[in-house]
ROSE-343975 format. One record per residue (C-alpha): x, y, z; residue in three letters. Coordinates in steps of 0.02 Angstrom, whole numbers. Example, Ala and Ser with C-alpha at 12.3 -4.5 7.8 and 13.67 -1.06 7.14 Angstrom:
BEGIN
{px=615 py=-225 pz=390 r=ALA}
{px=684 py=-53 pz=357 r=SER}
//
This chain:
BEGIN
{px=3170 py=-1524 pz=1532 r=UNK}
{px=3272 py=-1392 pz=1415 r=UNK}
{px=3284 py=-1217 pz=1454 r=UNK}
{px=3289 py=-1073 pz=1312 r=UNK}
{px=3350 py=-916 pz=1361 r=UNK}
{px=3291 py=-787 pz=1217 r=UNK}
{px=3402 py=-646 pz=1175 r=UNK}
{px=3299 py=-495 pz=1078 r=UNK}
{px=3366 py=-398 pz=947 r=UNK}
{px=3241 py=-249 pz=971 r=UNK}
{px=3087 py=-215 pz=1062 r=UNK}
{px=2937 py=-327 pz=1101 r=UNK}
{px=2741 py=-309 pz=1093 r=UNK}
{px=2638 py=-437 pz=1129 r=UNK}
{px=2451 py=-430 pz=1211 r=UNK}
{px=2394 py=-586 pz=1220 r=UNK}
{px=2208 py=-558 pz=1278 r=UNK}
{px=2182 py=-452 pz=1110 r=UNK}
{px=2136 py=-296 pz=1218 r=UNK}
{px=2144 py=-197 pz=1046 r=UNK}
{px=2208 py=-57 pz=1143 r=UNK}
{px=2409 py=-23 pz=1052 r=UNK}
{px=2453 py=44 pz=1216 r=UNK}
{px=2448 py=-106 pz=1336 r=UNK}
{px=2556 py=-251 pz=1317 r=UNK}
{px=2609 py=-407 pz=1407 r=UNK}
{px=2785 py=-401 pz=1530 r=UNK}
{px=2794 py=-589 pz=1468 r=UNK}
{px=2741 py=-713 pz=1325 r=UNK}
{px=2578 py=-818 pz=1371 r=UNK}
{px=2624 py=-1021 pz=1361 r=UNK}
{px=2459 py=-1034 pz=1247 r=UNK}
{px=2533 py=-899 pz=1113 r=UNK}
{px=2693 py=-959 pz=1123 r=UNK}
{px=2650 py=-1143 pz=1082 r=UNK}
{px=2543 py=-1069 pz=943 r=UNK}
{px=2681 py=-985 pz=847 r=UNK}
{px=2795 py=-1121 pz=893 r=UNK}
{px=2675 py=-1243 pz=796 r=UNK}
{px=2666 py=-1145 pz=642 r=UNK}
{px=2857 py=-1126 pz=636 r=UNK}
{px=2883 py=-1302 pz=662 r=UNK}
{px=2762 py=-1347 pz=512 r=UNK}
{px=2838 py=-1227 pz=407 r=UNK}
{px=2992 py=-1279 pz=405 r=UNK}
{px=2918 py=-1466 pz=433 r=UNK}
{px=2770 py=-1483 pz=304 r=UNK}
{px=2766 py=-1667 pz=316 r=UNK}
{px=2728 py=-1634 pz=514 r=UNK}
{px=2602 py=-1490 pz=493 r=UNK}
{px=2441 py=-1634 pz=467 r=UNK}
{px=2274 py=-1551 pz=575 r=UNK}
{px=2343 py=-1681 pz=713 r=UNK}
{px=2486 py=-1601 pz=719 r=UNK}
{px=2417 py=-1452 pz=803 r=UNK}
{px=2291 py=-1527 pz=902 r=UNK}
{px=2430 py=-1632 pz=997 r=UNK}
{px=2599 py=-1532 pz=978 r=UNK}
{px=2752 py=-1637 pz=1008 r=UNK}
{px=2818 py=-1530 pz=1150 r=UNK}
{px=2738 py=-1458 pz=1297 r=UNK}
{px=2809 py=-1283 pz=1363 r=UNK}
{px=2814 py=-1157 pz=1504 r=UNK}
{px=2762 py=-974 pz=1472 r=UNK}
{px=2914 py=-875 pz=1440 r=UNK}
{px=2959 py=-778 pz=1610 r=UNK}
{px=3100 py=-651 pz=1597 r=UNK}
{px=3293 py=-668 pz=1642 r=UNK}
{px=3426 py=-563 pz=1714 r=UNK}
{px=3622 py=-612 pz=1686 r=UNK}
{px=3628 py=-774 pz=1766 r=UNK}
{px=3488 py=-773 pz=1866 r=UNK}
{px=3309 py=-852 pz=1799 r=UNK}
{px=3151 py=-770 pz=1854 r=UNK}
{px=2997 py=-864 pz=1907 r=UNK}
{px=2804 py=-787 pz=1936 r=UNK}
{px=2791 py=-752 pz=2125 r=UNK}
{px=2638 py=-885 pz=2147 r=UNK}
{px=2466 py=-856 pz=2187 r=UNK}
{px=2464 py=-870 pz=2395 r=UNK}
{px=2561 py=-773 pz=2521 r=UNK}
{px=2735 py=-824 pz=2507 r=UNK}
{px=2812 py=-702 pz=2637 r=UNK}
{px=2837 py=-714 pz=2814 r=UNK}
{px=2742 py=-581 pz=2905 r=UNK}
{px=2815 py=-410 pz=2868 r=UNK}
{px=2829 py=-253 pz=2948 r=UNK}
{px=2677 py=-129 pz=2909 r=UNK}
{px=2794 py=-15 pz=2803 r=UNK}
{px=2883 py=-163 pz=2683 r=UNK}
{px=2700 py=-218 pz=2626 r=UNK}
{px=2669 py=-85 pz=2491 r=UNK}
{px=2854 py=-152 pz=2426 r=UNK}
{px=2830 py=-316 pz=2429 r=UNK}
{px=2648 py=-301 pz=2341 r=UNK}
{px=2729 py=-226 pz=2203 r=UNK}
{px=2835 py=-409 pz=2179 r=UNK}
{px=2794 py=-495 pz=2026 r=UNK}
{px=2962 py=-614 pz=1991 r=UNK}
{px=3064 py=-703 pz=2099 r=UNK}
{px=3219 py=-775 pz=2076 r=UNK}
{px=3264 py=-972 pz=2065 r=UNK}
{px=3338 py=-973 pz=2228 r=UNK}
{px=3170 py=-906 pz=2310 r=UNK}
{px=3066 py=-1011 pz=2190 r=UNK}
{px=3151 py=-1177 pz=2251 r=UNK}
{px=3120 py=-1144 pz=2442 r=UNK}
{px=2950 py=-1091 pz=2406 r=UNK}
{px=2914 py=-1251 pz=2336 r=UNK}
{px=2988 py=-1340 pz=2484 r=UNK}
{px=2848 py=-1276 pz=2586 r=UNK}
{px=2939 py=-1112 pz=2660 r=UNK}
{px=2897 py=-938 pz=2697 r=UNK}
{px=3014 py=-836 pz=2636 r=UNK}
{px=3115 py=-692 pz=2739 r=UNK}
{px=3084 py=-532 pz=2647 r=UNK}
{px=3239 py=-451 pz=2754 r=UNK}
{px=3363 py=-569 pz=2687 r=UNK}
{px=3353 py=-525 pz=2508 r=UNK}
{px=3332 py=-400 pz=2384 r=UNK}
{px=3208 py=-293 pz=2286 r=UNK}
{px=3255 py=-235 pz=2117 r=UNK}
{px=3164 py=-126 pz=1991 r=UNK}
{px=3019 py=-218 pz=1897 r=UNK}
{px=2954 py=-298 pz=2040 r=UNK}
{px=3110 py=-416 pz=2038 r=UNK}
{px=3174 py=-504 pz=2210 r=UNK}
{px=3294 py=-597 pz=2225 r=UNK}
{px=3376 py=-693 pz=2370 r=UNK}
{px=3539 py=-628 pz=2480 r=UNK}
{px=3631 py=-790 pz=2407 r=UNK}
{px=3624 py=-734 pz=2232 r=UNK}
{px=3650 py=-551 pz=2281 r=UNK}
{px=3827 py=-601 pz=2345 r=UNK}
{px=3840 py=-710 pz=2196 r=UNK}
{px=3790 py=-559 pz=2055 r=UNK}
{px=3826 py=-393 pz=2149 r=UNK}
{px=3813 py=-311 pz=1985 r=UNK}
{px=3632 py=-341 pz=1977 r=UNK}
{px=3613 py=-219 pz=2119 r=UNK}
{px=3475 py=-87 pz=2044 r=UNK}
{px=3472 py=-173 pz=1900 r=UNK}
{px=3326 py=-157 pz=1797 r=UNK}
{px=3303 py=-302 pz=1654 r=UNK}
{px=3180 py=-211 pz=1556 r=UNK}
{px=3072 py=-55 pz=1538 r=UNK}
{px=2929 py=-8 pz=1423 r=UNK}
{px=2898 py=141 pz=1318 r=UNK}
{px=2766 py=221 pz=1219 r=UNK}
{px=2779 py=261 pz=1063 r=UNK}
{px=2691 py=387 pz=938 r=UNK}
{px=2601 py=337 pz=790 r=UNK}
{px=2477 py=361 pz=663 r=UNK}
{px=2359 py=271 pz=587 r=UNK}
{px=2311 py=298 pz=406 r=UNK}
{px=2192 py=227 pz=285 r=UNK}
{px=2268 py=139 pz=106 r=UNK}
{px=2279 py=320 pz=38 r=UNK}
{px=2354 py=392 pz=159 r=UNK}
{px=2242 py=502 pz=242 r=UNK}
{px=2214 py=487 pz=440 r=UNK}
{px=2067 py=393 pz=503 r=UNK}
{px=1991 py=511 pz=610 r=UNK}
{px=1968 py=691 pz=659 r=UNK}
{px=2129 py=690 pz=771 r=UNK}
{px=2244 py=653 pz=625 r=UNK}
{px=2245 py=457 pz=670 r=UNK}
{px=2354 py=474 pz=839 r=UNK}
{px=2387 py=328 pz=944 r=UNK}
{px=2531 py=272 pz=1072 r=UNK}
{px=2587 py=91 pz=1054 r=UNK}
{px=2676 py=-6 pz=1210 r=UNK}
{px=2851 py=-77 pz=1177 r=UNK}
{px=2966 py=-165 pz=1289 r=UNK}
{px=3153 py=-161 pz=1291 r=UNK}
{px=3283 py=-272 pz=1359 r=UNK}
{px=3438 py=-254 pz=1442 r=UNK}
{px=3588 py=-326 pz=1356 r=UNK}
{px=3596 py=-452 pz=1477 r=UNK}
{px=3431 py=-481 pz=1492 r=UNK}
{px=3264 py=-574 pz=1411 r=UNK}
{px=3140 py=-729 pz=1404 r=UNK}
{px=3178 py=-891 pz=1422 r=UNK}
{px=3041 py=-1066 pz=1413 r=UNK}
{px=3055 py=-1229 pz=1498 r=UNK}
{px=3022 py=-1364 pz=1363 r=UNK}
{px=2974 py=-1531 pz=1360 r=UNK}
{px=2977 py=-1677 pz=1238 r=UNK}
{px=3040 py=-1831 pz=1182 r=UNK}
{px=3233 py=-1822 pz=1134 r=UNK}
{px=3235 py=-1877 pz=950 r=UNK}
{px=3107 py=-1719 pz=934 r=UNK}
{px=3244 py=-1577 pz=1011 r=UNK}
{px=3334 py=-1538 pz=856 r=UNK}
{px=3150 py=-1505 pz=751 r=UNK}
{px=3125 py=-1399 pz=912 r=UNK}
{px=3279 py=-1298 pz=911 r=UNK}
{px=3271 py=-1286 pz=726 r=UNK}
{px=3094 py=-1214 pz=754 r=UNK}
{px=3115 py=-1087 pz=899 r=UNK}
{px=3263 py=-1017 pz=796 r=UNK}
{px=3153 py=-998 pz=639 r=UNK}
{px=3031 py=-913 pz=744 r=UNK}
{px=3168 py=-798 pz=808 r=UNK}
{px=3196 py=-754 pz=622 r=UNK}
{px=3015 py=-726 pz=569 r=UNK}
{px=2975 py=-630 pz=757 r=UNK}
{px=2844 py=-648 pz=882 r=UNK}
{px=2705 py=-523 pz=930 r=UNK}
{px=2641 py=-376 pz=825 r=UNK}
{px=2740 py=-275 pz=715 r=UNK}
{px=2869 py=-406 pz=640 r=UNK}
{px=2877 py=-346 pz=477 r=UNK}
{px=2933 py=-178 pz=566 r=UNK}
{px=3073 py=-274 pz=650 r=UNK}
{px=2990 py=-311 pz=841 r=UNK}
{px=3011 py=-454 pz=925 r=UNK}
{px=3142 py=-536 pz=845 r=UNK}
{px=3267 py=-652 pz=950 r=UNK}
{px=3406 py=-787 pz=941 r=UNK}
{px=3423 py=-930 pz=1065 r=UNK}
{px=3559 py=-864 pz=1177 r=UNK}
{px=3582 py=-1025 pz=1275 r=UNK}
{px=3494 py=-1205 pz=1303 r=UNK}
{px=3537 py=-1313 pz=1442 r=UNK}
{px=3462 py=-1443 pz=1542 r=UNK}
{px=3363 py=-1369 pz=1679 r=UNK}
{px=3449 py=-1358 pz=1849 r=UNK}
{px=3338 py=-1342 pz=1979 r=UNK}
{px=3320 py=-1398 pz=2180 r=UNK}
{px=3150 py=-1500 pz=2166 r=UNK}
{px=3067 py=-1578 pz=2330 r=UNK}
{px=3068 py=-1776 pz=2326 r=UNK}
{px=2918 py=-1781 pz=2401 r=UNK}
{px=2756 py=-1653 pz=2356 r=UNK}
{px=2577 py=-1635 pz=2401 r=UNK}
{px=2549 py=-1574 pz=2241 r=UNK}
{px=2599 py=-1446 pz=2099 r=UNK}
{px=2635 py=-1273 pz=2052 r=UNK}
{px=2615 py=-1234 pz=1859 r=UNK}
{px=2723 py=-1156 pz=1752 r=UNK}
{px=2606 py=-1139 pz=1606 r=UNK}
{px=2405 py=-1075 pz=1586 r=UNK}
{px=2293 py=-1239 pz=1612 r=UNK}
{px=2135 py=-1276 pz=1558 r=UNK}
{px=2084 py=-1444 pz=1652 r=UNK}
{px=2032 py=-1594 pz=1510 r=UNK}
{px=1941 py=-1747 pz=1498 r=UNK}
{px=2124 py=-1831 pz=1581 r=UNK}
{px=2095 py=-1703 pz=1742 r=UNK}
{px=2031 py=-1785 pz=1899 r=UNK}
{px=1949 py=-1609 pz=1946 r=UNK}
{px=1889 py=-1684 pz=2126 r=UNK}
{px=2061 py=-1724 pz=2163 r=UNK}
{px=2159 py=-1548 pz=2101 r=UNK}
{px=2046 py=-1440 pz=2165 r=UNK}
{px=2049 py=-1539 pz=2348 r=UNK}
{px=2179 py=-1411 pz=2399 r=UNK}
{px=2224 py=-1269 pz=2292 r=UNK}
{px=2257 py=-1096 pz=2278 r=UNK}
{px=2254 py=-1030 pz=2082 r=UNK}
{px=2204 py=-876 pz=1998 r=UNK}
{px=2106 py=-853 pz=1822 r=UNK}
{px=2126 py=-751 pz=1680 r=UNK}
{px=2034 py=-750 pz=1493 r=UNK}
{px=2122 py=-782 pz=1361 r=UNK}
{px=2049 py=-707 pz=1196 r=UNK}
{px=2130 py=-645 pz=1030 r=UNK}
{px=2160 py=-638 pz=826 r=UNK}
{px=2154 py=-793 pz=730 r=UNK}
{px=2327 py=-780 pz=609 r=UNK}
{px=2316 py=-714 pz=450 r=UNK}
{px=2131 py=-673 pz=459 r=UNK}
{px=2002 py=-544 pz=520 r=UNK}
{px=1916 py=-655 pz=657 r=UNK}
{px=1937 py=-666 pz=816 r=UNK}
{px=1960 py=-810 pz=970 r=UNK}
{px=1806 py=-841 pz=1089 r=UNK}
{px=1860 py=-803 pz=1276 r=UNK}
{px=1895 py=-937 pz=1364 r=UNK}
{px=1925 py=-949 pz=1564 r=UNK}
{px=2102 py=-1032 pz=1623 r=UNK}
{px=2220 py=-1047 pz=1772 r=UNK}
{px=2350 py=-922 pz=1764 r=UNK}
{px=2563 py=-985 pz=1798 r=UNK}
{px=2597 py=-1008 pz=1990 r=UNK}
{px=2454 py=-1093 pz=2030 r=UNK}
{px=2453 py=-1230 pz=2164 r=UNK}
{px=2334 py=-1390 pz=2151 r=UNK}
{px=2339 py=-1558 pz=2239 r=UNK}
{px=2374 py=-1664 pz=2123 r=UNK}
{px=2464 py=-1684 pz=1942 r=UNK}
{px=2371 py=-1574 pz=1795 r=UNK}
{px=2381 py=-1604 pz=1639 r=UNK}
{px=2269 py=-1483 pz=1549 r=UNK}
{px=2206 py=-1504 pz=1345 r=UNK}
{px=2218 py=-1412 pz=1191 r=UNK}
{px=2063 py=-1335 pz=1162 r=UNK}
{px=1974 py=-1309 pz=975 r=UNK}
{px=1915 py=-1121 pz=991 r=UNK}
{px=1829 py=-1133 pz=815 r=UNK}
{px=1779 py=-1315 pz=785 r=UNK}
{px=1689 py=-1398 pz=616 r=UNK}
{px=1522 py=-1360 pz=670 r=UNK}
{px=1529 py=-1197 pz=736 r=UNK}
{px=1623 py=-1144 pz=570 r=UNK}
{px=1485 py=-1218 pz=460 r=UNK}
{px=1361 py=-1155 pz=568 r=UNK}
{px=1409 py=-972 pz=552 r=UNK}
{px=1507 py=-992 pz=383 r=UNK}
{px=1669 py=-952 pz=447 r=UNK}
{px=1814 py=-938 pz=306 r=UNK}
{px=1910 py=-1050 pz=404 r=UNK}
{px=2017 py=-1229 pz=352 r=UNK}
{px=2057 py=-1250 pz=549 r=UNK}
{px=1996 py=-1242 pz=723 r=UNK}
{px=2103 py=-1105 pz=775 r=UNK}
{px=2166 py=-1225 pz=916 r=UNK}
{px=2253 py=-1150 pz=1096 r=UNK}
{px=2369 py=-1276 pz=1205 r=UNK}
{px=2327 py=-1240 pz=1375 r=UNK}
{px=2433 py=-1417 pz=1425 r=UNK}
{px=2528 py=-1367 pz=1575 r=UNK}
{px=2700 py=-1385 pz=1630 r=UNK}
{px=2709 py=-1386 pz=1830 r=UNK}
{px=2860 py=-1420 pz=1958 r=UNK}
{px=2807 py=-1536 pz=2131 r=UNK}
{px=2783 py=-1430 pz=2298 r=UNK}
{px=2739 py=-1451 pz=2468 r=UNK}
{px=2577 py=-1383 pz=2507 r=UNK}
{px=2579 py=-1226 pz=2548 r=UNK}
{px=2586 py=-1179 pz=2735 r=UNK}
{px=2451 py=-1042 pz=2700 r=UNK}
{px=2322 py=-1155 pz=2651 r=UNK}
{px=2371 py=-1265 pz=2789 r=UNK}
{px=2305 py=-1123 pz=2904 r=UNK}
{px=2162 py=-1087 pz=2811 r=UNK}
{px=2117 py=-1297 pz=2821 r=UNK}
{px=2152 py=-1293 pz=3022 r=UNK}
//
């Protein structure tokens, strides 16, 4: 596995569930919408790849892009209670964690509770682990990213506001620190990682989210390497990295025989067109299940369904909800809740 870390040239706006609503927007880029602009980067600068097959079976499977600080990668706290039992005062604090840090990641998927006294909270619901405090004691207080609302108006083709109130509207950006951003986990077969690079970069160029032709979410690939990361040799099962809808490959007897997950919808635009994405249920990044998923790509908008309702449409407006996922012990939590 390959890991991108993303450095952005300006702010970012992205809402993945197509809320509609300018002023909400996501703290991190969905592994389905990533994928999604990935593939249509990769077949425009590839034609002779960009066949329907192409999308339906993408030659590279990838995390959801979770944020960075300096050195220090950032993971999605998972689903179940990872901390030891805390005093009554530290649990508002330690509700408000979203990210942890590699270091914590790693022992949480070794089976342990973690020891919220021997580490450190920073802004953004960021904790990280008294090891990489002493390692990066500038990070102390610092905050990777903040969001900020914006003004604007909206106006009809002639320039007159769309509404009584003159058109008004706030619209949700996020900013990076210099030192901070997203990075993916990718995988895929070696002769394919040069087409990859070539693509993320392209996408860099061309932007991500809403508003690229204003200048948001543009990028550059600030660094690849091969991933380094403390994995258990043996597992009871996995912890995904990526949203996964289970497919016809899915043994859902045997996932589901212990898990903990959460669910979210995913819904949306269709590119370069007025229609939107049915909502479709999935299991959300840091989900545990005992076994090995795999996941599908899903067609939101296939052949019949089209013809049926005479959609303007040459494609099925497919999603890739195949999951990446790193081994773990089960989880002592669920242990108890088995006993």
């Amino acid at each position: 596995m390959r890991v991108y870390k993303l450095k952005f040239f300006s702010a970012l706006h992205v809402d993945s569930k197509g809320s509609s609503e300018p002023e909400v927007a996501d703290e991190f880029i969905r592994s389905d919408t990533l994928s999604a602009a990935m593939a249509l980067a990769w077949s425009g600068l590839f034609p002779e790849d960009g066949d329907p097959d192409f999308f339906l079976e993408p030659p590279f499977q990838i995390s959801s892009a979770f944020p960075y600080i300096g050195n220090v990668l950032l993971f999605p706290i998972p689903v179940w209670r990872v901390w030891k039992q805390a005093p009554i005062g530290k649990r508002k604090a330690i509700k408000e964690i979203r990210w942890i840090s590699r270091d914590l990641f790693e022992k949480v998927l070794a089976g342990n509770e973690l020891d919220y006294n021997t580490g450190m909270q920073l802004p953004g619901g960021v904790a990280l682990s008294e090891k990489e405090m002493n390692a990066n004691p500038n990070l102390k207080k610092y905050q990777g990213w903040a969001k900020s609302e914006r003004q604007r108006v909206a106006v009809d083709r002639l320039g007159i506001p769309n509404d009584g109130a003159g058109g008004l509207f706030f619209f949700a950006l996020q900013f990076f620190a210099p030192d901070s951003g997203l990075y993916l986990i990718a995988n895929m077969d070696a002769s394919k990682l040069n087409r990859f690079r070539a693509s993320l970069s392209f996408l860099g160029d061309t932007g991500i989210g809403a508003d690229r032709s204003s200048g948001l979410g543009h990028f550059s690939i600030r660094d690849e390497s091969d991933l380094q990361m403390t994995l258990p040799s043996k597992s009871d099962g996995s912890v995904t990295l990526s949203l996964f809808n289970p497919g016809s490959d899915d043994n859902l007897k045997s996932l589901i025989k212990s898990a903990l997950y959460g669910l979210t919808t995913r819904s949306g635009w269709i590119v370069n067109s007025t229609l939107g994405r049915p909502p479709i249920r999935v299991f959300t990044e840091g989900s545990y299940f005992s076994g090995k998923p795999k996941g599908r790509v899903v067609e939101m908008l296939p052949a019949n369904i089209r013809k049926k309702n005479k959609l303007p449409l040459d494609h099925s407006a497919p999603r890739d909800f195949r999951t990446l996922f790193f081994p773990c012990i089960q989880p002592p939590y669920l242990e108890e809740k088995l006993s």
